[in-house]
N, C-alpha and C positions, 0 to 999 in steps of 0.2 A: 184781348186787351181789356183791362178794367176800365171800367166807366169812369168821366172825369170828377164824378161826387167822389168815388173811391180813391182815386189819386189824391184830391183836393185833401179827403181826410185823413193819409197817410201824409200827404207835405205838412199839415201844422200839426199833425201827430210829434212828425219827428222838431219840427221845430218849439213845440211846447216842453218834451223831454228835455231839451238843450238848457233851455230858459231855465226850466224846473230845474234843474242839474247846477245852472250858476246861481239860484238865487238861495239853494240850497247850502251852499256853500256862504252866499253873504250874508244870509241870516244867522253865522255862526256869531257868537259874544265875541269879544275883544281876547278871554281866555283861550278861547277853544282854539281859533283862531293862530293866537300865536304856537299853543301846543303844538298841532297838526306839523304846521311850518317849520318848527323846532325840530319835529320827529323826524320831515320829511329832509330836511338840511343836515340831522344827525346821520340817517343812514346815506345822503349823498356823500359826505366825508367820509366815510368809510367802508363803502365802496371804492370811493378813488384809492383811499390810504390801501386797500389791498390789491386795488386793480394794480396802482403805479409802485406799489412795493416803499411806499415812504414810512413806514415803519415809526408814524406817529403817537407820541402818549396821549392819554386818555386827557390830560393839561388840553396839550395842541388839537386834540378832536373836537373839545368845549369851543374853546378860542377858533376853529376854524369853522365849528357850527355856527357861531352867532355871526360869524363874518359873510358868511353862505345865507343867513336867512333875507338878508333883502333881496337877493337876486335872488334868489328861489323862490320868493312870494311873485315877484315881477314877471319870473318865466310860467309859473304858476298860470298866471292871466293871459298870458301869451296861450298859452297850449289852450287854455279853456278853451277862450275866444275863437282861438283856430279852427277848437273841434264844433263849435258853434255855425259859423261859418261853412267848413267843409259839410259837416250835416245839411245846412242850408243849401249851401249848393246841390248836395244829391235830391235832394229836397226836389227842387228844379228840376233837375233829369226828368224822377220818375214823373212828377206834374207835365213836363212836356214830351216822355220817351223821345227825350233828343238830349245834345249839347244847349247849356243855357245860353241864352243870347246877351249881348253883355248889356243891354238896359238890367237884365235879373242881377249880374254881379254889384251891382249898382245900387239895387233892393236891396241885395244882402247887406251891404256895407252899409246900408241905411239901419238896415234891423238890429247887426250890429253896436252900431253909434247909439240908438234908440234903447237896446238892453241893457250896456252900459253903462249911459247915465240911469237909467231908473234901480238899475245893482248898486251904481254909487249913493244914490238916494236912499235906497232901503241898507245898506251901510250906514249912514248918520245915524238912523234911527235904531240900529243894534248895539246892544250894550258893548261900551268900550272901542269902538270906531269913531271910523269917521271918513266923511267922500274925499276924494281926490281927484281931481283936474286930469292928473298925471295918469290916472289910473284908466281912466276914460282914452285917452290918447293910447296907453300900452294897449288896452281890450282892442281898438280899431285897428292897433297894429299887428294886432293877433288875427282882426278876420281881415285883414290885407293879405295877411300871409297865406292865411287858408283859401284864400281865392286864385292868389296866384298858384299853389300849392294843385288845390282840383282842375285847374282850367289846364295847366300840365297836365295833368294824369287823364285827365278826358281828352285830349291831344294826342298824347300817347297812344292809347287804348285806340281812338280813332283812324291814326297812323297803323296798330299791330292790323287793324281791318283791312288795313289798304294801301301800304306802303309805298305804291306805286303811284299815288296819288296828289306829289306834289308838280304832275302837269294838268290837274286839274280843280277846275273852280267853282264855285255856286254860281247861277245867275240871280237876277231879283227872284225868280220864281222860284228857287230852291232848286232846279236842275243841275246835272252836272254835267260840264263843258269842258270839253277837252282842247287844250292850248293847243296842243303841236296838232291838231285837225284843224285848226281856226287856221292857225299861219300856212299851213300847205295848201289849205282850200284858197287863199288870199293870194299867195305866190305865183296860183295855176294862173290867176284872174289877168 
């Protein structure tokens, strides 16, 4: 097992990536910005247009790009944030080789909120922006989701270990106790 200086510098390893990764993104100008989003809303229209066989002109693919890019910048933030989040959670794992305890999801959604607005920040001050309130609220709705989203999947995974394991419980000590022992040893009594 790595040492916890080595844990310690892979958990803000991977959470400086994340950061670096959004703030990369919001230092983009007010141009580039919309480009990106534009590009990114053109090819979602037309993938649907061939997915669903709507058999759209190139008219309706315009008109349904510029209709697509606010939800697409919106879900854009969503997924970020998420992958922010979920990073942060594994983050956790590996710093404790366990499931997080939910004080740490609590961290996250702080670090979260704390990213956010400082993305919103550094937004006002890139060409052709500007912060958004709303924006901050989508981003924490992003690592809500990615909390709920890992604390599943580490549930899961916990469960494929042990499936058999919903008659048994932690104690304070971190043991594990088994129900249907406790009530048969009580029942003998």
């Amino acid at each position: 097992m790595p040492r916890k200086s080595t844990r310690l510098f892979i958990f803000f390893g991977i959470l400086l990536i994340g950061i670096m990764f959004i703030f990369m993104f919001s230092d983009q100008s007010g141009d580039q910005s919309h480009k990106l989003s534009e590009f990114v809303s053109r090819q979602t229209v037309k993938v649907m247009n061939e997915t669903f066989h709507w058999s759209l002109s190139d008219y309706d693919i315009k008109r349904f790009t510029g209709l697509a890019d606010g939800p697409v910048r919106k879900f854009a933030h969503i997924c970020i944030y998420t992958g922010l989040s979920i990073g942060s959670a594994l983050a956790f794992v590996i710093l404790r080789w366990g499931r997080p305890k939910p004080t740490d999801y609590f961290i996250i959604q702080g670090v979260v909120l704390l990213v956010a607005i400082a993305d919103e920040i550094n937004q006002k001050f890139s060409g052709g922006r500007g912060a958004s309130v709303r924006d901050v609220f989508i981003d924490s709705f992003g690592g809500f989701v990615g909390i709920i989203f890992i604390h599943f999947i580490i549930g899961f995974f916990a469960w494929l270990n042990n499936p058999h394991s919903s008659s048994n419980t932690q104690n304070s000590n971190g043991l594990k106790e088994n129900k249907s022992e406790e009530a048969l040893s009580s029942s003998d009594k």
